[in-house]
C-alpha positions as CSV (number, residue, x, y, z in Angstrom):
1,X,-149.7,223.0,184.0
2,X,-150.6,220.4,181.9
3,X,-150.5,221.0,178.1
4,X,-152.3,220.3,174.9
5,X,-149.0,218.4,173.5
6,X,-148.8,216.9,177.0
7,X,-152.2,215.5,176.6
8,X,-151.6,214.6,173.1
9,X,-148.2,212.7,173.5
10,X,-149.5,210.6,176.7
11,X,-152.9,209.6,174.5
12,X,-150.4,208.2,172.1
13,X,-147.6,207.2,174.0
14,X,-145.7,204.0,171.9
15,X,-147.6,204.9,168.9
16,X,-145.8,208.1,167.7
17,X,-142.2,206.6,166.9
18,X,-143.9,204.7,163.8
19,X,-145.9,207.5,162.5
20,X,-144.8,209.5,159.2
21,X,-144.5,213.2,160.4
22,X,-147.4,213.9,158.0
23,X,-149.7,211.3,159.8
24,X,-148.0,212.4,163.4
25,X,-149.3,216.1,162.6
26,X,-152.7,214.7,161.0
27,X,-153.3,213.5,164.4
28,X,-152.3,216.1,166.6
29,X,-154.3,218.8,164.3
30,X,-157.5,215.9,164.8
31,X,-156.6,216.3,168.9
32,X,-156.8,220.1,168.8
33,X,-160.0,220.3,166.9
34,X,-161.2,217.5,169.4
35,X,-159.9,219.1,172.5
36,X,-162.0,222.6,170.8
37,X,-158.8,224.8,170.1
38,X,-159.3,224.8,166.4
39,X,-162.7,224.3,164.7
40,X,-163.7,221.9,163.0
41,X,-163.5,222.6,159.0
42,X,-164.6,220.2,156.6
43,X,-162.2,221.6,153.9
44,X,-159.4,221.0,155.8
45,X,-160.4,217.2,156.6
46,X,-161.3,216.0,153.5
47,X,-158.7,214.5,151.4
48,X,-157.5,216.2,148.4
49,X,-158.6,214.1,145.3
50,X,-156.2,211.8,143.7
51,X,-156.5,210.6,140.2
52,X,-154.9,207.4,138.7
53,X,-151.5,207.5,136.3
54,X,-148.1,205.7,135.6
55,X,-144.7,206.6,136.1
56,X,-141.9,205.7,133.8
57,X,-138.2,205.8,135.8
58,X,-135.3,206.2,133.4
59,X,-131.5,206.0,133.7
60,X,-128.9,208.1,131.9
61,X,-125.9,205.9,131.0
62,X,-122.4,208.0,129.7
63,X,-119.6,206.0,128.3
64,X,-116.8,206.3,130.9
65,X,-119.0,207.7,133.4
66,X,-121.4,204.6,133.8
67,X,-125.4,205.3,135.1
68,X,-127.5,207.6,137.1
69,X,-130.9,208.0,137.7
70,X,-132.5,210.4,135.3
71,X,-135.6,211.4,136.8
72,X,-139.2,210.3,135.4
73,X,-142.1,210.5,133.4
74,X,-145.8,210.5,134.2
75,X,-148.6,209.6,131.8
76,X,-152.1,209.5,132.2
77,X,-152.3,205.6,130.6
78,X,-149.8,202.8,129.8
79,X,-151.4,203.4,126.4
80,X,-149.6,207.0,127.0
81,X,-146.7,205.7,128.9
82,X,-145.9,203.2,125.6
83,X,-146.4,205.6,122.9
84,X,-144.5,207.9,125.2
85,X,-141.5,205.1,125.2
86,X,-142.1,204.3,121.7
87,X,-141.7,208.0,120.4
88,X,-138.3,208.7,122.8
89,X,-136.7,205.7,121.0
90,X,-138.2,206.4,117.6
91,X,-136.0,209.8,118.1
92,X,-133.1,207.9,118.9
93,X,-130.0,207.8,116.4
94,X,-129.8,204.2,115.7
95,X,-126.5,201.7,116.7
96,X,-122.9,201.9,115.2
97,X,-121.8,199.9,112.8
98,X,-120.6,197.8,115.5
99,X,-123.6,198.2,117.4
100,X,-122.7,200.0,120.0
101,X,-125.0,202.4,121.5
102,X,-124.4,206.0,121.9
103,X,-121.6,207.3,124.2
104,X,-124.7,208.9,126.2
105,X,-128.2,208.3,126.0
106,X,-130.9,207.8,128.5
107,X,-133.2,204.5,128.5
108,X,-136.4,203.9,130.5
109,X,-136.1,201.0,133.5
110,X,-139.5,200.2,133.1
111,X,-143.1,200.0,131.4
112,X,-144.8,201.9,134.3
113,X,-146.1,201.4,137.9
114,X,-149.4,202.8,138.2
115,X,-149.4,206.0,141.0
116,X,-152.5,208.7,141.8
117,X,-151.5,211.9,141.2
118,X,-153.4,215.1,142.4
119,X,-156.2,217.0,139.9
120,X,-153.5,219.7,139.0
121,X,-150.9,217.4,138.1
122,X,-153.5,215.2,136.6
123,X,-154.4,218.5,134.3
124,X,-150.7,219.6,133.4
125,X,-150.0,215.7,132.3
126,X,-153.4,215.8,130.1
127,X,-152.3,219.5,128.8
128,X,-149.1,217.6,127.5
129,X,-148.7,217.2,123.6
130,X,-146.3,214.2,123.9
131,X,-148.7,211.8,126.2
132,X,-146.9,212.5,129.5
133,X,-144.5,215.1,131.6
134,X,-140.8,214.6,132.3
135,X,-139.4,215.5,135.7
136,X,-136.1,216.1,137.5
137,X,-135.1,213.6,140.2
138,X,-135.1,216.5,142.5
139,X,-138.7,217.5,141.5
140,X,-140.3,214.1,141.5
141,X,-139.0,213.8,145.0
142,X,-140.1,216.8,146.1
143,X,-143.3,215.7,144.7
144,X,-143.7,212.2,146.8
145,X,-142.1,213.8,150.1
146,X,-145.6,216.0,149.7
147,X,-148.0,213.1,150.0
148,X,-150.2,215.4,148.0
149,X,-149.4,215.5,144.3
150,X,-148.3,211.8,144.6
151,X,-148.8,208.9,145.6
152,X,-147.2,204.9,144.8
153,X,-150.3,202.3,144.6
154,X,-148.9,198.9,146.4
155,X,-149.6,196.2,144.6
C-alpha cells in the first residue's frame, strides 16, 4: 500500500537533500492539505509578520584567557544600535596609565547588520529603556534556528 510519505518523497525525489528541515516540512504539510488529509487553514499558511531591526555581535576578551563570543544586541534602528554602542562605552572605566585596556571587558564587532525580527520581539526591543535587548549566545541561536523570531537580510 502506497503511502502519503511515499507519494510525497517520489513527487520530490532529488529535491529534498537540499531542503532546510523547516522548508522539507512546509512542503510535506502543503502535500497533505493538497492530497485532502489536513484542511486547508489560512492561519496556518500565512507567514508570521517580520519587522525590520539590527543586530550588534560582541566579543568578551579576558587577559590570559583571550576572546569568546559574547552573544548580541538587537535595536530597533542604527540610530538605536549607535547610542546603544555609545552608552556601553560611555560606562566603561577608561585606559591605564599605560593604556592598557581592562583585564576583562566586552567590545562590539560591529555597527549592525540589519535582520527582521517577529512583532513580539519587535515589542520587547521597543519596550527597552536602553534602545535595544542583549541576548545570550545560546538564546540568540535558539532564536535564528526558529526561522520565526529571526531572520538575517542578505545583502
Amino acid at each position: 500500500m502506497t503511502t502519503h510519505v511515499d507519494r510525497f518523497l517520489e513527487d520530490n525525489r532529488g529535491e529534498i537533500v537540499d531542503w532546510p528541515l523547516r522548508h522539507l516540512l512546509e512542503k510535506y504539510h502543503q502535500f497533505l492539505r493538497d492530497e485532502g488529509v489536513f484542511p486547508a487553514d489560512e492561519e496556518e499558511d500565512a507567514a508570521p509578520q517580520m519587522f525590520p531591526a539590527v543586530v550588534v555581535t560582541w566579543t568578551e576578551s579576558e587577559r590570559g584567557w583571550g576572546c569568546r563570543p559574547d552573544g548580541v544586541s538587537l535595536h530597533l534602528t542604527t540610530a538605536d544600535a549607535a547610542a546603544f554602542i555609545k552608552a556601553y562605552w560611555d560606562r566603561m572605566p577608561p585606559r591605564d596609565a599605560e593604556g592598557s585596556p581592562p583585564d576583562e571587558y566586552t567590545r562590539n564587532d560591529n555597527d549592525g547588520s540589519p535582520i527582521q525580527v517577529s512583532r513580539e520581539l519587535r515589542d520587547k526591543i521597543a519596550a527597552s529603556k536602553k534602545k535595544g535587548i542583549t541576548l545570550g549566545n545560546s538564546e540568540w541561536a535558539n532564536l535564528q534556528k526558529s526561522g520565526d523570531a529571526v531572520r538575517r537580510i542578505s545583502l
